[in-house]
C-alpha positions in Angstrom: 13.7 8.4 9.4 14.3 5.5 11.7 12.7 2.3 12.0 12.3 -1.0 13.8 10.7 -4.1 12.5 9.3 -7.6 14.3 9.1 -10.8 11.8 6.9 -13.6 11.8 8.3 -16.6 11.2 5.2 -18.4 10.6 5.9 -20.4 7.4 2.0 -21.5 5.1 1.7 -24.3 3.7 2.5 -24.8 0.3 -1.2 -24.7 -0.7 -1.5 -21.4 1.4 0.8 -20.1 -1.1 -0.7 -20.8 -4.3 -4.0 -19.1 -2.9 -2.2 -16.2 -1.6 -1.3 -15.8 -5.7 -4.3 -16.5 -6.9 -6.3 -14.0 -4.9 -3.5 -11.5 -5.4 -4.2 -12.3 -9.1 -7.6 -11.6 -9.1 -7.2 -8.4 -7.0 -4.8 -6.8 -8.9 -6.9 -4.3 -11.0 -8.7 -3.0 -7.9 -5.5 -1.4 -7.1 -5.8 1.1 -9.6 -8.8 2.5 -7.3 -6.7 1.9 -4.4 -4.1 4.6 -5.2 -6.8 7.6 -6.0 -5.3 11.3 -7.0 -4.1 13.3 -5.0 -6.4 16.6 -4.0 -6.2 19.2 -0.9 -6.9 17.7 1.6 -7.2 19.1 6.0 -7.0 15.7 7.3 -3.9 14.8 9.0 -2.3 12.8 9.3 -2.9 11.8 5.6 -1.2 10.1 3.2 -1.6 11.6 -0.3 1.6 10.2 -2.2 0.6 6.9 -2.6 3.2 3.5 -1.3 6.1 1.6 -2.9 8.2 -0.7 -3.2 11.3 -1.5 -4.7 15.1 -3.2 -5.4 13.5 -6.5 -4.3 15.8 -9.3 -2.7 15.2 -12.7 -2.1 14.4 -12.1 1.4 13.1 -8.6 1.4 12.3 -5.8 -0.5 12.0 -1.5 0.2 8.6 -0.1 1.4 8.2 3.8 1.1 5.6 6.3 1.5 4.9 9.9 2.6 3.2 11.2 5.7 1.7 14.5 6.1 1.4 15.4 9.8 -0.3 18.1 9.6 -2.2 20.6 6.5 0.8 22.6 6.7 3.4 20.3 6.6 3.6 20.2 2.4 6.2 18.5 1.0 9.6 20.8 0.9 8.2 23.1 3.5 10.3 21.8 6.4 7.1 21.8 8.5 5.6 19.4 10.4 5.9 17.3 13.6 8.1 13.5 14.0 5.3 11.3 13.5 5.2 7.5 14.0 4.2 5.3 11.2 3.4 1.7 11.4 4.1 -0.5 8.6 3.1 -4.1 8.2 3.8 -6.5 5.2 1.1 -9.8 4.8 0.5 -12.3 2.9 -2.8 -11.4 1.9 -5.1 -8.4 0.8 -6.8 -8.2 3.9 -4.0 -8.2 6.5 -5.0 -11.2 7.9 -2.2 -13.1 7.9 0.6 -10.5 8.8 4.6 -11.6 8.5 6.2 -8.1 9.6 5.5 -5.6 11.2 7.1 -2.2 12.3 7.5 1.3 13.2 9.0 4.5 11.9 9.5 7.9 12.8 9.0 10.7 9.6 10.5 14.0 9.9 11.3 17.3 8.1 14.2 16.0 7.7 13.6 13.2 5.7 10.6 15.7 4.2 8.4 13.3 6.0 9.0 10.5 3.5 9.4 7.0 5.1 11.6 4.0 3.5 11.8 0.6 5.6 14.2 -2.3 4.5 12.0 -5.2 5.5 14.4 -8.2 5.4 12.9 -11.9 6.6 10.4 -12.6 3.3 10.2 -15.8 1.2 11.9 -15.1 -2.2 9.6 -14.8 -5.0 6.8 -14.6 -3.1 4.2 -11.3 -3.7 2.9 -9.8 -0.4 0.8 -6.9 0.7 1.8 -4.1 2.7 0.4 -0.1 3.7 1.8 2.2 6.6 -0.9 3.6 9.3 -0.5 6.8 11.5 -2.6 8.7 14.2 -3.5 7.1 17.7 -5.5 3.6 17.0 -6.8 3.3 20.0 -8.8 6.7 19.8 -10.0 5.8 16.5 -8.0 8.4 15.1 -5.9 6.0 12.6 -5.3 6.5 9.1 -4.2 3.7 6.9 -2.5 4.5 3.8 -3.5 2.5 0.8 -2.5 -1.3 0.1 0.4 -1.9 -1.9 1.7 -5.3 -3.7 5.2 -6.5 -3.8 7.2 -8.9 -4.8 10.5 -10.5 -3.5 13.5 -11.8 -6.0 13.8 -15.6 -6.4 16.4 -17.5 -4.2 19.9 -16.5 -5.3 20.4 -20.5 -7.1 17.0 -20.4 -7.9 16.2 -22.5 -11.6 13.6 -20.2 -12.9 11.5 -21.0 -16.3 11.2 -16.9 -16.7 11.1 -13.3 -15.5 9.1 -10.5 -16.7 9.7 -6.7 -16.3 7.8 -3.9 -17.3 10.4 -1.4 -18.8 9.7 2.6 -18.8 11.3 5.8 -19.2 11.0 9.4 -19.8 7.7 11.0 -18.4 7.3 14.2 -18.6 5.0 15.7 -16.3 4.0 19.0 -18.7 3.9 17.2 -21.6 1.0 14.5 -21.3 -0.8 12.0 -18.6 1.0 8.6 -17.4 -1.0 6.6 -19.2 1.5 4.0 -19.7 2.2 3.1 -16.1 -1.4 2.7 -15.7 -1.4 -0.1 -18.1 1.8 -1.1 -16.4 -0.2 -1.3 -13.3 -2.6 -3.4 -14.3 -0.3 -6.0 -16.0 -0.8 -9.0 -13.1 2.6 -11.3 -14.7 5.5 -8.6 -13.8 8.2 -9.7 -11.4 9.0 -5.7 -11.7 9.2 -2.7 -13.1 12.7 -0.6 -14.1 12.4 2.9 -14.5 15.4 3.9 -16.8 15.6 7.2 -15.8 14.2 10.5 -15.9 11.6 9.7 -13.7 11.1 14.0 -13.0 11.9 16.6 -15.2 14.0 19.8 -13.7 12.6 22.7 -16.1 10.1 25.3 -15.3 6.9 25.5 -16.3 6.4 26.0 -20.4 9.6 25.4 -20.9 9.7 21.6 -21.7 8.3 20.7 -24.5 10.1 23.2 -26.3 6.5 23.8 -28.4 5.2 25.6 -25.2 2.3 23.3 -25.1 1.5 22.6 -21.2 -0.9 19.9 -20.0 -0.7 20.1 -16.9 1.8 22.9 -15.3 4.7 21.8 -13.3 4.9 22.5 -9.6 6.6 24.6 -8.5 6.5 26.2 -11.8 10.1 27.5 -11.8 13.3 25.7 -12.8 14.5 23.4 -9.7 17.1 23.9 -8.0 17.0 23.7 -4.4 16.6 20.7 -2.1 13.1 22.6 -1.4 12.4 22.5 -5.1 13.2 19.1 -6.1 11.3 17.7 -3.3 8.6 19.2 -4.7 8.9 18.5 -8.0 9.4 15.0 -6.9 5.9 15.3 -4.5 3.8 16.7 -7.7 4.6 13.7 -9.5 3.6 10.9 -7.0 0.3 12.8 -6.9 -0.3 11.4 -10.5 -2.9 8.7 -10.2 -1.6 6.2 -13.1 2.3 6.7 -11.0 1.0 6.2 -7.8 -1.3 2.7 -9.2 2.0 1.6 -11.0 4.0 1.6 -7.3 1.3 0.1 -5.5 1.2 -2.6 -7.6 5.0 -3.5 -8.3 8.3 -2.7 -7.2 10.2 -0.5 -9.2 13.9 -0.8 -9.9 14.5 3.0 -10.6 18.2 4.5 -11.8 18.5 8.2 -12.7 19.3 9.8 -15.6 19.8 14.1 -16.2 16.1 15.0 -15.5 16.9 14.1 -12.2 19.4 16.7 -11.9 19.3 19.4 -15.0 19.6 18.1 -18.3 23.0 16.8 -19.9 24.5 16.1 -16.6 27.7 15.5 -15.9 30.1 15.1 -12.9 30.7 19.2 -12.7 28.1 20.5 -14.1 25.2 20.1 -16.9 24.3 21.8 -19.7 21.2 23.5 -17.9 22.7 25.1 -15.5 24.5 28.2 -15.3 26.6 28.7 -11.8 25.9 32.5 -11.9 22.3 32.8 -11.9 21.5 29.2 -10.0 24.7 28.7 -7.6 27.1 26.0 -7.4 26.9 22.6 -9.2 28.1 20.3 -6.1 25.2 22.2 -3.9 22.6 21.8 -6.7 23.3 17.7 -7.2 23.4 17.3 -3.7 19.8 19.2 -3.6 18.7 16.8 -6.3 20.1 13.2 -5.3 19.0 13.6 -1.4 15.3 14.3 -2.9 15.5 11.2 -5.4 16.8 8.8 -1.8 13.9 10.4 0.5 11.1 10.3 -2.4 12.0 7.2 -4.5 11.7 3.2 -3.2 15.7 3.2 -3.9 18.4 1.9 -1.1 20.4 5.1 -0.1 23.8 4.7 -1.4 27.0 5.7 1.1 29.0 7.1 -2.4 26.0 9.0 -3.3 25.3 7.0 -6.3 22.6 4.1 -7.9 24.5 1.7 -9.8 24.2 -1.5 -8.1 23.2 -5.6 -8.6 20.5 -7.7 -8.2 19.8 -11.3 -8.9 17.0 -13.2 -10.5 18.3 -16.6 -9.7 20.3 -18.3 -12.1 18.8 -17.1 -15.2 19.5 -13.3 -14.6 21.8 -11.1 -13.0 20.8 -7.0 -13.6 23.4 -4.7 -13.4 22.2 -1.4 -13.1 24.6 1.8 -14.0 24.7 5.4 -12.9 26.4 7.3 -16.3 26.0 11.1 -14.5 27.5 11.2 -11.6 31.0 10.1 -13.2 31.3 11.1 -16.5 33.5 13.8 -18.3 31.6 16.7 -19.9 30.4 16.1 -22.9 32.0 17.0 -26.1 30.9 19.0 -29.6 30.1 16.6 -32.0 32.4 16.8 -34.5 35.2 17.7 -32.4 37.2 14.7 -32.4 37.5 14.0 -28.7 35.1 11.6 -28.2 37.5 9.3 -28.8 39.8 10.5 -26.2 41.0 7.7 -23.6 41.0 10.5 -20.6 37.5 10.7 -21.0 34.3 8.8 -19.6 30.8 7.9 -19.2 31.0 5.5 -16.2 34.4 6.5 -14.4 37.0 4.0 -13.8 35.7 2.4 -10.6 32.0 1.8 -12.2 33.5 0.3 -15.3 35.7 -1.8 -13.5 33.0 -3.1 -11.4 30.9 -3.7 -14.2 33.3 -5.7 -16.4 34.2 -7.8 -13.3 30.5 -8.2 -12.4 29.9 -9.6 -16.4 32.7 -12.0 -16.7 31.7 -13.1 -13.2 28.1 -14.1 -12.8 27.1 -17.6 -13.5 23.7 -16.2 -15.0 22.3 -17.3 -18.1 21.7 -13.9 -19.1 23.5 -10.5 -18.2 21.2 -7.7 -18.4 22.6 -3.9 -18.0 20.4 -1.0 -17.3 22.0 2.2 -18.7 20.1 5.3 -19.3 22.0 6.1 -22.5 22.4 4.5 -26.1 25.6 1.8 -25.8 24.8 0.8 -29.6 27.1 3.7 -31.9 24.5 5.7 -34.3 25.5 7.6 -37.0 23.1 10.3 -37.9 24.4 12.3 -40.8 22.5 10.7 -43.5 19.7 12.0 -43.2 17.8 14.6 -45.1 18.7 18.5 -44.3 15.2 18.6 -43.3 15.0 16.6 -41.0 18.8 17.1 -39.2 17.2 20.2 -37.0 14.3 18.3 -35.6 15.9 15.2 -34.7 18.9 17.5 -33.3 15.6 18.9 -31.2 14.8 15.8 -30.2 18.0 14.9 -29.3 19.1 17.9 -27.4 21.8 18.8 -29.9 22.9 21.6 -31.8 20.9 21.1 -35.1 24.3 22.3 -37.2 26.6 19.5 -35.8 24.7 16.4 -35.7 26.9 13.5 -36.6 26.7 11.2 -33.3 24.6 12.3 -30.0 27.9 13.0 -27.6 25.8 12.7 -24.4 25.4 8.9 -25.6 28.1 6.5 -25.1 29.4 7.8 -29.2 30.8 10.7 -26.6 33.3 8.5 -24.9 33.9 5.7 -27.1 36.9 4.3 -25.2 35.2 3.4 -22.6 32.5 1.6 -24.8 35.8 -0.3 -26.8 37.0 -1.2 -23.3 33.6 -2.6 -22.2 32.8 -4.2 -25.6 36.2 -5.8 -25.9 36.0 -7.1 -22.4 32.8 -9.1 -23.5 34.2 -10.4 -26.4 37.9 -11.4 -25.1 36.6 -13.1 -22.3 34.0 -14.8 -24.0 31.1 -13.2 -22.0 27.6 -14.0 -23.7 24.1 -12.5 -23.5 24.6 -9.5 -22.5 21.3 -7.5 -23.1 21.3 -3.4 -22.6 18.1 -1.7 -21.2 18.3 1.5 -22.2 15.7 5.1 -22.2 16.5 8.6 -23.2 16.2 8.4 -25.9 12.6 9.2 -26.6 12.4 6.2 -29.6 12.2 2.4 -29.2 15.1 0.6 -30.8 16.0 -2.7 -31.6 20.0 -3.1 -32.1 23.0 -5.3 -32.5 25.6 -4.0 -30.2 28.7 -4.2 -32.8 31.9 -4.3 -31.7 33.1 -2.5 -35.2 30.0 -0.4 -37.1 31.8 0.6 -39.8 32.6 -3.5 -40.9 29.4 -4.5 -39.7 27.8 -7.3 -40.3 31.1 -8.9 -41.3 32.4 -7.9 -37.6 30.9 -9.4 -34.3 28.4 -8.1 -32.4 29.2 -8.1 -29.0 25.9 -7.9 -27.5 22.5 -6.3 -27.8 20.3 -3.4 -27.2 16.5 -3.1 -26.6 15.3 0.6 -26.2 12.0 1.8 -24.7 10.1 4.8 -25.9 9.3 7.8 -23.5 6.2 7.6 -21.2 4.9 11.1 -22.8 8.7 13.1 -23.9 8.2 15.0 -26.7 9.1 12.5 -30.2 9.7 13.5 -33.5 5.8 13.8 -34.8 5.3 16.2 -31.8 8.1 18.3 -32.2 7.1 18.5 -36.2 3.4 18.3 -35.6 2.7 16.2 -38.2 1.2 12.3 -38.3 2.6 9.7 -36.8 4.4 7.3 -39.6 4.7 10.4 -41.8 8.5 12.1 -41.4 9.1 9.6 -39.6 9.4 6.8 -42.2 12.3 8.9 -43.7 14.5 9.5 -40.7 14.0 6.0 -39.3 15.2 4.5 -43.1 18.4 6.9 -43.2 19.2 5.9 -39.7 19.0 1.8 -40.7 20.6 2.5 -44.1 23.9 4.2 -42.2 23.7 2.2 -39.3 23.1 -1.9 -40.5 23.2 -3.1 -36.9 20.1 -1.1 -36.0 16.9 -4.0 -37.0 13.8 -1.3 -36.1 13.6 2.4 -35.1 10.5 3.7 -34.4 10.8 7.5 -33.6 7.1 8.7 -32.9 5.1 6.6 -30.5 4.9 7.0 -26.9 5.1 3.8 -24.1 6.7 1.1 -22.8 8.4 -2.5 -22.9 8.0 -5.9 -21.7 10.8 -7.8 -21.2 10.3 -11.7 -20.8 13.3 -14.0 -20.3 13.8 -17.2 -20.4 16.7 -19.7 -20.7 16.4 -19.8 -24.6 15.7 -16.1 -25.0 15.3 -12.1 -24.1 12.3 -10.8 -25.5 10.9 -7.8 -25.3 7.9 -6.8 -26.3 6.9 -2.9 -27.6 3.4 -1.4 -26.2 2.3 2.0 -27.2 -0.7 4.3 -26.1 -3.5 6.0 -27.8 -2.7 9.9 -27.1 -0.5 10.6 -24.4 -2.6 13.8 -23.5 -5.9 11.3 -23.4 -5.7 10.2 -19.1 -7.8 7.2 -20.7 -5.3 6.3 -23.3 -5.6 2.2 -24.7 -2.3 0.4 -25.5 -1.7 -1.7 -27.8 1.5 -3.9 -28.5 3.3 -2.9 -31.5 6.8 -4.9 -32.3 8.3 -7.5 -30.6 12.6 -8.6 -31.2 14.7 -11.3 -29.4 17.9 -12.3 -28.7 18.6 -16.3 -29.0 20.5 -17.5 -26.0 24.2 -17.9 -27.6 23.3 -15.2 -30.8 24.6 -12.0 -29.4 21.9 -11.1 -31.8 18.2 -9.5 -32.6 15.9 -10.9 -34.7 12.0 -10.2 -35.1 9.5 -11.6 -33.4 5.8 -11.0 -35.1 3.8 -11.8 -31.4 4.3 -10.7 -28.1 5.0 -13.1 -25.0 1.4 -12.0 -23.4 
């Protein structure tokens, strides 16, 4: 893909502005019918995969979408003409007041996707934008839908707050996207970050381990080629609810193992064997050039997604990449997760993160990590419940002591990071973390065993999964039945953990300010209910200065 791009420097007035928000405002929930599913289709060129946007900048932001040339040119087929798309960016709905404007050629070599770095924007300023191919001037045009962005405030910006949306873990198989639909429709986000495993690698039945299959995955065998990921990734953007949530607000995406196979590490994973599906190094290669062509994410030279961005002087995001680099992971039990050889974030992320932390003049730091920071101790609970929390887990139900593909797997560099924080007297430091399947709200202590009576070195908020399997669907019981007892063990062996809740799917909120991180804790209905309702169920904070959670009984909005 290649592209070129004309700017208008045109600058409104300041009244222009505030009626550019307003109507954008207003028009927000008709996006949800601007971004319709996905169905065969013999019109080409057509765009069935929706728009987006992401890693927004003060003075720009990504664009992406996917072209089909022609009927035949599916997505990992390698089929299919260069075709030129045109891209514009306005200021309003109706394209009437256009500031950029362009022109890209898609290819099978990008698998027809498109990504444009549009640089030139006003920071913190939403805009509209869509993509148009086919010859114009024969009537033959085809506009893609209209997406809404939004750039990052100026770098020394003095904001009163920021909002994110906050998401993880949907599985495709396992229920409908309800919860970026309500995402969508949320008109107050600066943007959403997508904590990882966006996509799921396995075949067809065999995630959720129950056998129970919504909708089937496509293709329906295990991924592993550059063909199959780029298909897995294509069958998701079909989804109506995903395809509303990226037209409405950019997403700040990292990967986690789904991405790849799951329990990833840097040679190998724990789902995938080299006899039956080939080498590892051709597999993640596969997998990460499919996530840069099909996800609003700036391509990385070293192949990887942890990066920075800025929200002004209240809040600098660090964003980590904990597959790419880390050791394999240990048997719990074994006694080398506390070996200094081994890693989570390899020695050149973890020294770019400490310097990044002790650095920024932010009033908050917030870290995206895809895995639990915060140490958990799971042995205390009941026998019967050790094998389904193991399930949910990922872990062998006999050994379950710590989850080793967290950061409990490579607690030196964890003591490294949280000693860092505390030695150099870096505050607020918030981790955004997935995974997980469970919302948490933690202390980050630098010392569990002593804890309270030892500091906490920062804190943990930790979304829920968008529809991956919990603990009442891998039992099948109630919600708040089992539950209960597995989420009191957990806070009776572990006193920096303030709420667990281990059964509901959904999402976060997170709403900063200078006085304060909050985020607030949405669930849905059903996740196999397309209509689902949400409903906010907890809220915690951390106090500018605390290094600590506390409860919060309503949300922010």
């Amino acid at each position: 893909m290649t592209s070129r791009n004309t700017l208008h420097t045109r600058v409104p007035s300041r009244r222009t502005v505030v009626k550019a928000a307003a109507a954008t405002a207003v028009a927000a929930p008709a996006l949800l019918a601007a971004a319709p599913p996905a169905a065969a289709d013999t019109r080409a060129p057509a765009f069935l995969h929706g728009v987006a946007s992401g890693d927004p900048l003060p003075d720009g932001v990504l664009l992406w979408t996917r072209v089909t040339p022609a009927p035949d040119a599916t997505p990992g087929s390698g089929k299919g003409p260069e075709t030129e798309v045109r891209w514009e960016v306005a200021e309003d709905r109706s394209f009437t007041r256009t500031v950029a404007r362009g022109t890209a050629v898609a290819g099978a070599g990008s698998d027809h996707t498109v990504k444009v770095d549009v640089r030139g924007l006003r920071p913190a300023t939403s805009y509209w934008f869509r993509f148009a191919a086919g010859d114009a001037g024969s009537g033959a045009e085809v506009l893609s839908p209209a997406g809404r962005t939004r750039t990052a405030p100026a770098y020394d910006a003095a904001l009163p707050g920021i909002r994110f949306g906050v998401a993880s873990c949907a599985n495709w198989e396992a229920g409908y996207f309800a919860a970026y639909r309500h995402l969508a429709a949320r008109t107050d986000l600066d943007a959403v970050l997508h904590l990882g495993d966006y996509i799921y690698e396995y075949g067809s039945g065999q995630y959720p381990k129950t056998g129970r299959v919504l909708r089937p995955h496509e293709p329906r065998h295990e991924i592993v080629t550059l063909a199959d990921y780029r298909v897995r990734h294509a069958t998701y953007k079909t989804d109506p609810d995903l395809q509303a949530l990226h037209a409405a607000h950019p997403v700040i995406a990292i990967w986690d193992d789904h991405e790849f196979a799951d329990d990833t590490w840097s040679g190998g994973a724990d789902n995938h064997s080299p006899e039956s599906e080939g080498a590892w190094a051709e597999r993640v290669a596969a997998a990460k050039r499919a996530y840069f062509e099909w996800m609003p994410v700036r391509t990385s030279t070293e192949g990887t997604v942890y990066r920075r961005l800025r929200y002004g002087r209240l809040a600098d995001l660090h964003l980590l990449d904990l597959r790419s680099f880390r050791s394999q992971q240990t048997r719990a039990g074994s006694g080398q997760a506390d070996d200094p050889e081994r890693t989570i974030t390899g020695r050149a992320q973890l020294d770019w993160l400490k310097a990044g932390l002790a650095s920024s003049d932010a009033t908050w730091r917030l870290v995206g990590t895809s895995v639990m920071v915060s140490p958990v101790a799971f042995g205390s609970l009941p026998a019967h419940l050790l094998g389904p929390v193991a399930e949910l887990l990922g872990l062998p139900a006999g050994g379950l002591a710590v989850n080793t593909d967290q950061w409990d797997g490579y607690t030196d560099d964890r003591r490294e990071l949280l000693a860092h924080l505390t030695e150099r007297g870096v505050g607020n430091t918030v981790f955004l973390t997935g995974d997980i399947h469970m919302a948490w709200a933690n202390d980050v202590p630098v010392t569990a065993a002593t804890y309270p009576k030892s500091p906490s070195a920062a804190t943990e908020f930790v979304v829920t999964s968008v529809t991956s399997d919990n603990l009442d669907d891998i039992l099948r019981v109630p919600a708040n039945t089992a539950s209960y007892v597995a989420a009191a063990a957990i806070k009776a062996a572990n006193r920096h953990v303030h709420w667990v809740d281990m059964d509901h799917h959904g999402y976060g909120v997170l709403d900063v300010t200078a006085e304060r991180s909050q985020m607030d804790y949405y669930v849905i209905s059903q996740r196999k209910d397309p209509a689902a309702s949400a409903r906010w169920a907890r809220s915690y904070r951390t106090l500018s200065g605390t290094q600590k959670v506390e409860r919060v009984y309503t949300p922010v909005r």
